[in-house]
C-alpha positions as CSV (number, residue, x, y, z in Angstrom):
1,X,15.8,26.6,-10.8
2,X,15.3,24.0,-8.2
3,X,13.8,21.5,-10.7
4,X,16.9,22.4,-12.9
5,X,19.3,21.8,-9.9
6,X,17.4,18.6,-9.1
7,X,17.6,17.3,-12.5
8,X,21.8,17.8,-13.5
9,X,21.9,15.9,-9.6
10,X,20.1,12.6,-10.6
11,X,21.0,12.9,-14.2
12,X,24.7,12.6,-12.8
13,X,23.9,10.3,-9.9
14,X,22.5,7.8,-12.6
15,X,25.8,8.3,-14.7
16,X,27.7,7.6,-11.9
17,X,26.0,4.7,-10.7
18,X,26.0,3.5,-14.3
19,X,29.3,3.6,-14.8
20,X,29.7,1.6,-11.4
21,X,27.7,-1.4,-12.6
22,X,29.7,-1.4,-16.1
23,X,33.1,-1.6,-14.1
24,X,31.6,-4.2,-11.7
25,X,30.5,-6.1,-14.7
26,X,34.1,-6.5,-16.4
27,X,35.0,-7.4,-12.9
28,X,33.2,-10.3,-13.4
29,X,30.1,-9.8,-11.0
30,X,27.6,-11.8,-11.2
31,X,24.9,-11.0,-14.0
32,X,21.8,-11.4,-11.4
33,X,23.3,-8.1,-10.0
34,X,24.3,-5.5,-13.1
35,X,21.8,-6.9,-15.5
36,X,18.0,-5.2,-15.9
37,X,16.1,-8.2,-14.4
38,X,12.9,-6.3,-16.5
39,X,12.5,-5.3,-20.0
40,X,11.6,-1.6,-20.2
41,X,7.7,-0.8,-19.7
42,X,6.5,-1.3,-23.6
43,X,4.8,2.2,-25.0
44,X,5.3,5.4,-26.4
45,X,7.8,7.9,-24.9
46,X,5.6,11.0,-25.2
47,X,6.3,14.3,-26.4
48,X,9.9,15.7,-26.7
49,X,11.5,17.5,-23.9
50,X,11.0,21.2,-24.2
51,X,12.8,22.8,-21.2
52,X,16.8,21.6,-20.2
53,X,15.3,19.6,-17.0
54,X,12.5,17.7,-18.9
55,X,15.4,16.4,-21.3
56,X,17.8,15.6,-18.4
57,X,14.9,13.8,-16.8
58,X,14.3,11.4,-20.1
59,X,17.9,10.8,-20.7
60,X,18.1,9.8,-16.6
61,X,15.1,7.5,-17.2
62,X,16.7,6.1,-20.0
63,X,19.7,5.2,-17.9
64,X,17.6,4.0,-14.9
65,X,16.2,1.2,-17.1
66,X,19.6,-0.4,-17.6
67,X,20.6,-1.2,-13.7
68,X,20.3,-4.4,-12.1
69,X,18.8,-4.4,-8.4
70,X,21.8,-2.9,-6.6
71,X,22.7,-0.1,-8.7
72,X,18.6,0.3,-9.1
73,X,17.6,0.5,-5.7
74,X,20.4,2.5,-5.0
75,X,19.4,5.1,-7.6
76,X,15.7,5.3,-6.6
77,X,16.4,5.9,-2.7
78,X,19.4,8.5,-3.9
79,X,17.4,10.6,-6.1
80,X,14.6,10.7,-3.5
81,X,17.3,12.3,-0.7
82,X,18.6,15.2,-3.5
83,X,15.3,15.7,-4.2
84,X,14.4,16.6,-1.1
85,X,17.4,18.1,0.0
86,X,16.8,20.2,-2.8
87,X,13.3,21.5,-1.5
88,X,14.9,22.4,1.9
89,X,17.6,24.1,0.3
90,X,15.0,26.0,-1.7
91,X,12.6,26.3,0.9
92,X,15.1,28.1,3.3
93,X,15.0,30.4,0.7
94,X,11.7,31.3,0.8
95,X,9.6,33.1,3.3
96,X,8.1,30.1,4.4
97,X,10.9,29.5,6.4
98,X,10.4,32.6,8.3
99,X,8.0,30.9,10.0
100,X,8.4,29.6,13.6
101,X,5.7,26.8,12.6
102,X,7.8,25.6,9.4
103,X,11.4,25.3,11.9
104,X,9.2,23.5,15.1
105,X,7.8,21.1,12.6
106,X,11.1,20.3,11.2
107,X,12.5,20.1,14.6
108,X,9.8,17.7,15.9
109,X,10.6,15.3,12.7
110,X,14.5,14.9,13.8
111,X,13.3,14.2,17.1
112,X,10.6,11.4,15.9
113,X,13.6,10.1,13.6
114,X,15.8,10.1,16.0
115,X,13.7,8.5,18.2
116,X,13.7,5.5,15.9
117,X,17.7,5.8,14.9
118,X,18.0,5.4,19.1
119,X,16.2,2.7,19.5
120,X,17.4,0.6,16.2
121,X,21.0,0.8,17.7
122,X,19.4,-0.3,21.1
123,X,17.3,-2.7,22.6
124,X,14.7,-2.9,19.4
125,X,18.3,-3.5,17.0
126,X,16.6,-7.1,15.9
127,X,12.9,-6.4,15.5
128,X,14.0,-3.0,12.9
129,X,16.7,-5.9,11.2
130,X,13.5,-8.2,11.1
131,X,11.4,-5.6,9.4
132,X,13.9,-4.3,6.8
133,X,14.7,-8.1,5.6
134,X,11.1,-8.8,5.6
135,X,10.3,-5.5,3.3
136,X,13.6,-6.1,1.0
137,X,12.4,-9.8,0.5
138,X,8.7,-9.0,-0.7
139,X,10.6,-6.1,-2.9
140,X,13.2,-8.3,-4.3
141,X,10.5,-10.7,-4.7
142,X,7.6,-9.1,-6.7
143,X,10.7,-7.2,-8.6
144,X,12.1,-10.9,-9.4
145,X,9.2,-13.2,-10.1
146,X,9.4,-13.9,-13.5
147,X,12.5,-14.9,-12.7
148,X,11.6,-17.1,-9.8
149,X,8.6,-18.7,-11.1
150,X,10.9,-19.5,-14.6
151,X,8.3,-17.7,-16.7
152,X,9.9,-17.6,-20.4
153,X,11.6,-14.2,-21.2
154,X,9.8,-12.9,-24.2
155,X,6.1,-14.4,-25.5
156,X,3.2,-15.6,-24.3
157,X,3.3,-18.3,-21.9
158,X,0.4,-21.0,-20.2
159,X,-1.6,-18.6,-17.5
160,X,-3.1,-21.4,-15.7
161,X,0.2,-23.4,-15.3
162,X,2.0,-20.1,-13.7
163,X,-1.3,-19.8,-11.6
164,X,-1.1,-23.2,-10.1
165,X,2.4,-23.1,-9.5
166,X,2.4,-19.8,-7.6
167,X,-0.6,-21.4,-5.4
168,X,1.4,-24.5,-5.1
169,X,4.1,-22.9,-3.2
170,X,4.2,-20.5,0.0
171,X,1.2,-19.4,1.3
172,X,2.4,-16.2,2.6
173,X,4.7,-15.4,-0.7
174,X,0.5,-16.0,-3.0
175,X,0.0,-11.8,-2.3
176,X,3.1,-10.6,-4.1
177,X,3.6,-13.4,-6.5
178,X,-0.1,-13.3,-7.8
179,X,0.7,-9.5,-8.5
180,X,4.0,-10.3,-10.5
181,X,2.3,-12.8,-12.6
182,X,-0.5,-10.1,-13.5
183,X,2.0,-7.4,-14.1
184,X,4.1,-10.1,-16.7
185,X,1.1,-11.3,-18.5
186,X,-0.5,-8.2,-18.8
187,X,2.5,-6.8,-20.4
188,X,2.4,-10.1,-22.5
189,X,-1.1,-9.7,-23.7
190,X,-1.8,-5.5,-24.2
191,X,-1.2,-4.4,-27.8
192,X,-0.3,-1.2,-26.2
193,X,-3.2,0.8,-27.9
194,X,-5.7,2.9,-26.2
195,X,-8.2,1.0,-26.7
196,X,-7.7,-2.0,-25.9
197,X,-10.2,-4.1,-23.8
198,X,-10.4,-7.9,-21.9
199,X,-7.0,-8.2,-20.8
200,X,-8.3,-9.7,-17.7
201,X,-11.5,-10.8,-19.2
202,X,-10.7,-12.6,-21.8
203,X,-8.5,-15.0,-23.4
204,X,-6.2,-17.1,-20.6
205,X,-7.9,-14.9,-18.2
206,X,-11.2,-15.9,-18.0
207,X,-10.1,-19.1,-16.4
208,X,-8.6,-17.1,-13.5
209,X,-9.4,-18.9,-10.3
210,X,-11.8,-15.8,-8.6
211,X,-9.3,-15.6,-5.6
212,X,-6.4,-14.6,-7.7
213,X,-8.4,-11.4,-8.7
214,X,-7.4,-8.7,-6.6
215,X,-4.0,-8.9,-7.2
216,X,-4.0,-10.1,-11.0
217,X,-5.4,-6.5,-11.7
218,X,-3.2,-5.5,-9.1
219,X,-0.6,-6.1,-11.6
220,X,-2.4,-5.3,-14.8
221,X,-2.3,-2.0,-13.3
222,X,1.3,-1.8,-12.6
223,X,1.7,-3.0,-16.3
224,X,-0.3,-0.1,-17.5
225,X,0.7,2.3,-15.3
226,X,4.8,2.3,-15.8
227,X,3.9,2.2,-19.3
228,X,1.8,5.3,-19.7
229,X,3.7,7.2,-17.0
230,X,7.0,7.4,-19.2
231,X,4.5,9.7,-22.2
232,X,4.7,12.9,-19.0
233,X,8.0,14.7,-17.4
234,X,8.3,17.1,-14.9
235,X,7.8,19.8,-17.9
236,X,4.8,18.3,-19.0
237,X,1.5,21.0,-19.7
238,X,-1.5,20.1,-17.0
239,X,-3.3,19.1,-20.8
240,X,-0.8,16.0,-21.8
241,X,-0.8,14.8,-18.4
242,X,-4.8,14.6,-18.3
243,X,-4.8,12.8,-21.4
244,X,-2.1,10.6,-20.3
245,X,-4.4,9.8,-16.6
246,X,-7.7,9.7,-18.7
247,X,-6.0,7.1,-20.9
248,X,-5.0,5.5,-17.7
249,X,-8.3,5.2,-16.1
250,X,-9.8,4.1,-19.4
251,X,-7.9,1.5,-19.8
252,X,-8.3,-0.4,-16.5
253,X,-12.0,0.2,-16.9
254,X,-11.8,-1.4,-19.9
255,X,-9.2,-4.4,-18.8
256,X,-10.7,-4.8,-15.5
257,X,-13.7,-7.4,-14.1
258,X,-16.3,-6.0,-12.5
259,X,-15.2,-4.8,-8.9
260,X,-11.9,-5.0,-9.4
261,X,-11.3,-1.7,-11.5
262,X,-9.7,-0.2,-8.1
263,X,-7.3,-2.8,-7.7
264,X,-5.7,-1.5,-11.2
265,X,-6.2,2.4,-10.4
266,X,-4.3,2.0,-7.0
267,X,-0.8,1.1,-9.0
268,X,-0.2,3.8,-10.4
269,X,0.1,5.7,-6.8
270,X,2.2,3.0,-6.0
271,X,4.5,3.4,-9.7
272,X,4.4,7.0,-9.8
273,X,5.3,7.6,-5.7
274,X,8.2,4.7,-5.8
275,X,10.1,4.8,-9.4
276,X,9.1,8.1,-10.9
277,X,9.0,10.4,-7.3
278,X,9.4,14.0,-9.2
279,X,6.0,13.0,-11.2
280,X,4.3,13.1,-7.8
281,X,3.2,16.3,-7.4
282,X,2.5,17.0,-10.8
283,X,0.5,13.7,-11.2
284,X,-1.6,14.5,-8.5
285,X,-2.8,17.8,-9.4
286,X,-4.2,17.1,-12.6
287,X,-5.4,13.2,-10.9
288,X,-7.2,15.4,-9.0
289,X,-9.0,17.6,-10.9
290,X,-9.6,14.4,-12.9
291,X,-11.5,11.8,-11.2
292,X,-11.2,12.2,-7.0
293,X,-12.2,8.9,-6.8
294,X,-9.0,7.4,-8.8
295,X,-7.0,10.7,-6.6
296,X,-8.4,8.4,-3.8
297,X,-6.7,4.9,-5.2
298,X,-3.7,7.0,-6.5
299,X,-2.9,8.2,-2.6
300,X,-3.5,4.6,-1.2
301,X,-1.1,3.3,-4.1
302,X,1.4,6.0,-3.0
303,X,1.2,5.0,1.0
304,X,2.2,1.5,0.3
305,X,5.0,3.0,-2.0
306,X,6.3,4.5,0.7
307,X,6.6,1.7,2.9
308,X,8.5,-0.3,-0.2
309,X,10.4,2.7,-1.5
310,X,14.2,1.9,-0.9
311,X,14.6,5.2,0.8
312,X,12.4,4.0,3.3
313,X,13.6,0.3,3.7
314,X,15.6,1.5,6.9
315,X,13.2,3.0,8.6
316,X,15.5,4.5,11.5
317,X,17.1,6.0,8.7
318,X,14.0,7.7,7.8
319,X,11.1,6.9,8.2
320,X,7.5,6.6,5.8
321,X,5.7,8.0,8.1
322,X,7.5,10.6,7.9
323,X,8.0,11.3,4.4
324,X,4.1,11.0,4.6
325,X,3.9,14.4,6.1
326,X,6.1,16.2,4.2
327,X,4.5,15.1,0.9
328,X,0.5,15.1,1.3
329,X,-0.9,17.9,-0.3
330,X,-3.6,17.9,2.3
331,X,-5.4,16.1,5.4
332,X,-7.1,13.7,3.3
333,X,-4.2,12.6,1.4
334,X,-2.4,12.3,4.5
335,X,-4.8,10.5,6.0
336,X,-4.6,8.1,3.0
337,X,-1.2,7.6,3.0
338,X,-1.0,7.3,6.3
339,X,-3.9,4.0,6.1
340,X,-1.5,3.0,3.0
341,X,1.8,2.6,5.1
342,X,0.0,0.2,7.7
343,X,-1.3,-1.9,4.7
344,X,2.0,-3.6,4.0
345,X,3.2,-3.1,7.5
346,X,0.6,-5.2,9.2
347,X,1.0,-7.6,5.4
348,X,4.3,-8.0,5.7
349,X,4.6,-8.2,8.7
350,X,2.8,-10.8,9.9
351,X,4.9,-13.8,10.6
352,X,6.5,-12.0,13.2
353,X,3.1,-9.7,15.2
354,X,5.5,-8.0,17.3
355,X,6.8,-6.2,14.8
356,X,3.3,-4.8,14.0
357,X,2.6,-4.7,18.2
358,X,5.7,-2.0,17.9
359,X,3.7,-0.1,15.5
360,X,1.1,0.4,17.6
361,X,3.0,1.2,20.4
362,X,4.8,4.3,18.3
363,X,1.5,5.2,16.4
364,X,-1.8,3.5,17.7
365,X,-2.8,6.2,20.4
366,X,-2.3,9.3,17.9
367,X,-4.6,7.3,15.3
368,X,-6.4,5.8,17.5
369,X,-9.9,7.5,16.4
370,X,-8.5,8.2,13.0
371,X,-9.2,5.0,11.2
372,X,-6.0,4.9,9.2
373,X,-4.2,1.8,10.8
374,X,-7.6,0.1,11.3
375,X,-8.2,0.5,8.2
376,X,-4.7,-0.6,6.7
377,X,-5.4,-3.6,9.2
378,X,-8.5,-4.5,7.6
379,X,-8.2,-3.7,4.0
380,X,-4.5,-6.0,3.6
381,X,-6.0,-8.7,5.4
382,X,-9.3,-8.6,3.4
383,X,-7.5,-8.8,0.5
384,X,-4.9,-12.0,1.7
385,X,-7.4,-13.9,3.0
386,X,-9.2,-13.7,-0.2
387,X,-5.9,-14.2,-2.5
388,X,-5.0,-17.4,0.2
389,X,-8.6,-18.8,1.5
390,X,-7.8,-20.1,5.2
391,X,-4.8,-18.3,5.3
392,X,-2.9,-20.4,8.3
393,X,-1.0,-16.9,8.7
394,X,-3.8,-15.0,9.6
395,X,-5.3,-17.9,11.7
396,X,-2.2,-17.9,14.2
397,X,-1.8,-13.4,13.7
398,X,-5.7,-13.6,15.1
399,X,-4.8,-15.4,18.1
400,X,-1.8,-13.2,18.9
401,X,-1.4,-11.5,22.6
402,X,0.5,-8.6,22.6
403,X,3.8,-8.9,24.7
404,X,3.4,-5.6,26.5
405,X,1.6,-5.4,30.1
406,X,0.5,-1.7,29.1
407,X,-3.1,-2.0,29.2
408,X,-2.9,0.5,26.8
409,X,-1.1,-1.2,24.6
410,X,-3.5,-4.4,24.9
411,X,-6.7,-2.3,24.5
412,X,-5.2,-0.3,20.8
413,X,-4.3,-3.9,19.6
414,X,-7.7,-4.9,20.3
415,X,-9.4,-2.3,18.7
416,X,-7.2,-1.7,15.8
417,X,-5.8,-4.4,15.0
418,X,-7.8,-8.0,16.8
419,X,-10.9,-6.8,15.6
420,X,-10.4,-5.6,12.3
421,X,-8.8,-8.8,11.4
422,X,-11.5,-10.9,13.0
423,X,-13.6,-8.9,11.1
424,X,-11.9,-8.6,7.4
425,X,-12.4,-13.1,7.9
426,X,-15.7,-13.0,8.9
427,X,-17.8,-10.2,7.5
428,X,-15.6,-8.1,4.8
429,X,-14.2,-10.6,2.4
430,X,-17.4,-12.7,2.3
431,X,-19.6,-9.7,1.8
432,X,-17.0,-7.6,-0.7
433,X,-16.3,-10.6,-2.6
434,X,-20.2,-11.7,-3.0
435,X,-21.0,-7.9,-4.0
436,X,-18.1,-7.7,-6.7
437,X,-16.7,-5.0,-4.9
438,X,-13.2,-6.4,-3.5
439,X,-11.5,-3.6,-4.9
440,X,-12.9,-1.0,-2.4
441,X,-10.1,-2.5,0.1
442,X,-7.9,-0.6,-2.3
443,X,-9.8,2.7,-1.2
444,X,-9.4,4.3,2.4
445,X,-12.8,4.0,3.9
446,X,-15.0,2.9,6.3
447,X,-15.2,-1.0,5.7
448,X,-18.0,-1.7,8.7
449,X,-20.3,1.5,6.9
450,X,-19.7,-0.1,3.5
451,X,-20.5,-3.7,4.4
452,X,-23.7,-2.7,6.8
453,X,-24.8,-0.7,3.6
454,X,-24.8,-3.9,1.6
455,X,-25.7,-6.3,4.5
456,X,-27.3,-4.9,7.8
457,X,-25.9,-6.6,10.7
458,X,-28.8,-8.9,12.2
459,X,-29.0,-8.7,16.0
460,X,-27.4,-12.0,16.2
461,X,-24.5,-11.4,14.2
462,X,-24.0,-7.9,16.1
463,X,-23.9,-9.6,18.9
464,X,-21.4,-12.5,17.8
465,X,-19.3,-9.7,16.7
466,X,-19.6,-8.0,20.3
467,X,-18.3,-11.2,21.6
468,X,-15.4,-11.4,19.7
469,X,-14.2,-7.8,20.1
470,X,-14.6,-8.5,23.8
C-alpha cells in the first residue's frame, strides 16, 4: 500500500509539473529551461510492469526524461519529500512507532534542522547562500557540459580536442567537466551490449592524458549506470535486479583501466540515490548480497548524491546529513555515507575554506575519531590534485587558518582536515597513482593503512610528516 500511495503521488507530481513546462513553453520561455538538456540513457527498458505501482513508476520515468532543469530538479527533490512523508505516515502506523527511541530520534532531527534553519536566517545567512550557489553551479554544470563545452549533439566527436579544451579552462571547474566528457563519450562509444569491452581502453581513449582517469571512468560509470538502472522497478524480483548489477559490475570491469574499475562502480550509488531514490533500497539489498565490495562504492556513490540531490541543495531546509541517518541500512553504510557527504563538501567548497571550517565546527568533534570527514577530506583531494596537477586551489586551502579562536576548532581542522590534505599532495596521490590503484579514493578506508601497506614510511619521511601535522 505505501509503495502504491507513493507511486499515484509522483506519477501525478510529474504530470503536473509536466504540464507546467508545456504551458511555460507556449509562453515563450526560453528553450534552455523546458527542453531535456540530455537524450534519454540509451538501453533496454526491462521487463513489463507487473503490479499497478511498477507501471506508474515507468510511465513517471517516462515523463521525468522530458523536463528541462527547472521542472527536473524540481521533480527529483519533490518526489524525494512524498516519499518520505510517505514512510512516516506509514511508519506511525506501525509498532515501531510505539517506541520512545523511534519519537526521541525524530525529535532530536527537528532540533539539528532547526538548528541549521536558525542560523541560515541569522548571522551564517551568507556562508549557507555561498554553499547552495556553489553546489547548484557544480550540478548545473556537470548536468550541462555538453552544452558548455559545444560537444556536437548526436555522433562521435574528437576526444582529445574536448580533453584539451576542458584542461584549457578553469582549474577548479577540470573535476566535474572531466566527468561530463566521460559520461558523453561513453554513451557515444558503448554499443549498448553486455559484452562490450575497451570503452576506456581503446579507441580515442587510449590517448587519455593519465590525469584525466579518475574521472573519465567516473563518467563511463554514470553512462552505464543510468542506462542499466531503467531494466529494474520497485516491483522488480531480487533475480532481475542481480542480473541487472552483475551486468553492471561486468561491464565496468570490462570498460575500465586497471585501478580505476572503482571509479565506475561508485556512480551508480550516486545515479541510483539522486535520480531513481525508490530503487535505493531495493538496489542495495541485492548489491549486497552481490559483491560487498561494489556495496562499498555503491554507498560512497550515494553520500555524494546526497550532498547534490536537489532536495538537499538547501541544506537549512534539510539537511544530507540528515537524510543519511534515516536511510543507511546499517553503521557501515552510514559511516560511508557520512565520508561521502564531506567528499563534495570539502570539493566544492574549497574556494571559500570557511565554508568547510563551519562544517567542522557542526560535525568535527562527533567524528572526530570516526574517520569519515578525514577521509572525505583526503579521498576528494587525492583525486583533484591528480585530475589538476599543482592545483593552485589546493595550494592556497593548505595554507588556510581557521577564523575561530576555539582551540578546538583549530586542533579538529588540523587533524581532519590540514593534514589529510597535506597528506593526499604528498604521499596518497603519488603512491595510488604509481600503484594503479586511484580508484580506492572512491572506497571509504583508511588511506595512511593502505599507502604504508604499499610503501612503509621511512623514518625520515615519518618524521617530515610529523613536522607538518605539527
Amino acid at each position: 500500500m505505501r509503495e502504491l500511495a507513493s507511486s499515484v503521488i509522483s506519477y501525478t507530481l510529474a504530470n503536473v509539473l509536466y504540464t507546467g513546462q508545456q504551458v511555460a513553453k507556449l509562453s515563450g520561455v526560453p528553450g534552455s529551461l523546458v527542453n531535456p538538456k540530455n537524450p534519454p540513457a540509451p538501453g533496454s527498458t526491462g521487463e513489463e510492469p507487473t503490479t499497478i505501482s511498477a507501471y506508474l513508476y515507468k510511465k513517471t520515468k517516462a515523463t521525468a526524461e522530458k523536463f528541462g532543469d527547472p521542472a527536473a530538479v524540481a521533480f527529483i527533490a519533490g518526489d524525494e519529500y512524498q516519499s518520505k512523508a510517505m514512510d512516516f505516515v506509514f511508519n506511525l502506523l506501525s509498532p515501531s512507532s510505539l517506541n520512545p527511541g523511534y519519537w526521541a530520534q525524530i525529535l532530536g532531527r527537528l532540533a539539528a534542522q532547526g538548528s541549521l534553519a536558525v542560523d541560515a536566517i541569522g548571522p551564517q545567512q551568507s556562508l549557507f547562500a555561498k554553499q547552495a550557489q556553489n553546489t547548484r553551479y557544480i550540478f548545473t554544470l556537470v548536468r550541462n557540459n555538453p552544452e558548455k563545452l559545444g560537444i556536437p549533439e548526436s555522433g562521435s566527436f574528437d576526444l582529445a580536442f574536448f580533453i584539451d579544451k576542458v584542461y584549457g579552462g578553469d582549474d577548479f571547474e577540470n573535476i566535474w567537466a572531466v566527468e561530463g566528457l566521460g559520461h558523453v563519450y561513453s554513451r557515444r562509444t558503448w554499443s549498448g551490449r553486455d559484452d562490450a569491452e575497451g570503452i576506456m581502453i581503446d579507441g580515442q581513449a587510449a590517448q587519455l592524458p593519465e590525469k584525466s582517469l579518475t574521472m573519465m571512468h567516473a563518467g563511463l560509470g554514470l553512462c552505464l549506470a543510468e542506462s542499466l538502472i531503467k531494466q529494474i522497478n520497485p516491483a522488480s524480483s531480487a533475480k532481475e535486479t542481480e542480473r541487472v548489477l552483475q551486468t553492471f559490475i561486468n561491464l565496468c570491469r570490462n570498460n575500465s583501466r586497471q585501478g580505476y574499475v572503482g571509479c565506475a562502480l561508485e556512480s551508480l550509488g550516486l545515479v541510483t540515490r539522486c535520480f531513481n531514490y525508490p530503487l535505493l533500497d531495493l538496489v542495495q539489498r541485492v548489491l549486497a548480497d552481490v559483491d560487498e565490495t561494489a556495496w562499498e562504492f555503491f554507498w560512497r556513490g550515494a553520500g555524494r548524491a546526497l550532498y547534490f540531490s536537489p532536495g538537499h541543495m538547501l541544506q537549512p531546509l534539510y539537511s544530507p546529513w540528515i537524510a543519511a541517518e534515516q536511510e543507511a541500512p546499517n553503521d557501515r553504510a552510514h559511516k560511508i555515507l557520512r565520508a561521502g557527504i564531506t567528499w563534495p563538501t570539502n570539493i566544492v567548497n574549497m574556494r571559500e575554506p570557511e565554508i568547510f571550517e563551519d562544517f567542522i565546527k557542526r560535525h568535527g568533534a562527533a567524528e572526530e575519531d570516526e574517520g569519515t570527514i578525514r577521509n572525505g577530506v583526503a579521498a576528494s583531494t587525492t583525486m583533484a590534485v591528480d585530475i589538476t596537477p599543482n592545483h593552485p586551489v589546493v595550494r592556497d586551502y593548505l595554507d588556510y587558518v581557521p577564523k575561530s579562536t576555539d582551540s578546538k576548532v583549530q586542533q579538529l581542522w588540523t587533524k581532519l582536515v590540514q593534514e589529510p590534505v597535506f597528506n593526499a599532495v604528498n604521499r596518497y596521490q603519488p603512491i595510488l597513482k604509481k600503484h594503479k590503484m586511484m580508484d580506492q579514493v572512491f572506497r571509504f578506508q583508511d588511506l595512511d593503512a593502505l599507502v604504508d601497506r604499499l610503501e612503509p614510511r621511512t623514518g625520515s619521511a615519518e618524521a617530515g610528516a610529523h613536522g607538518r601535522k605539527h
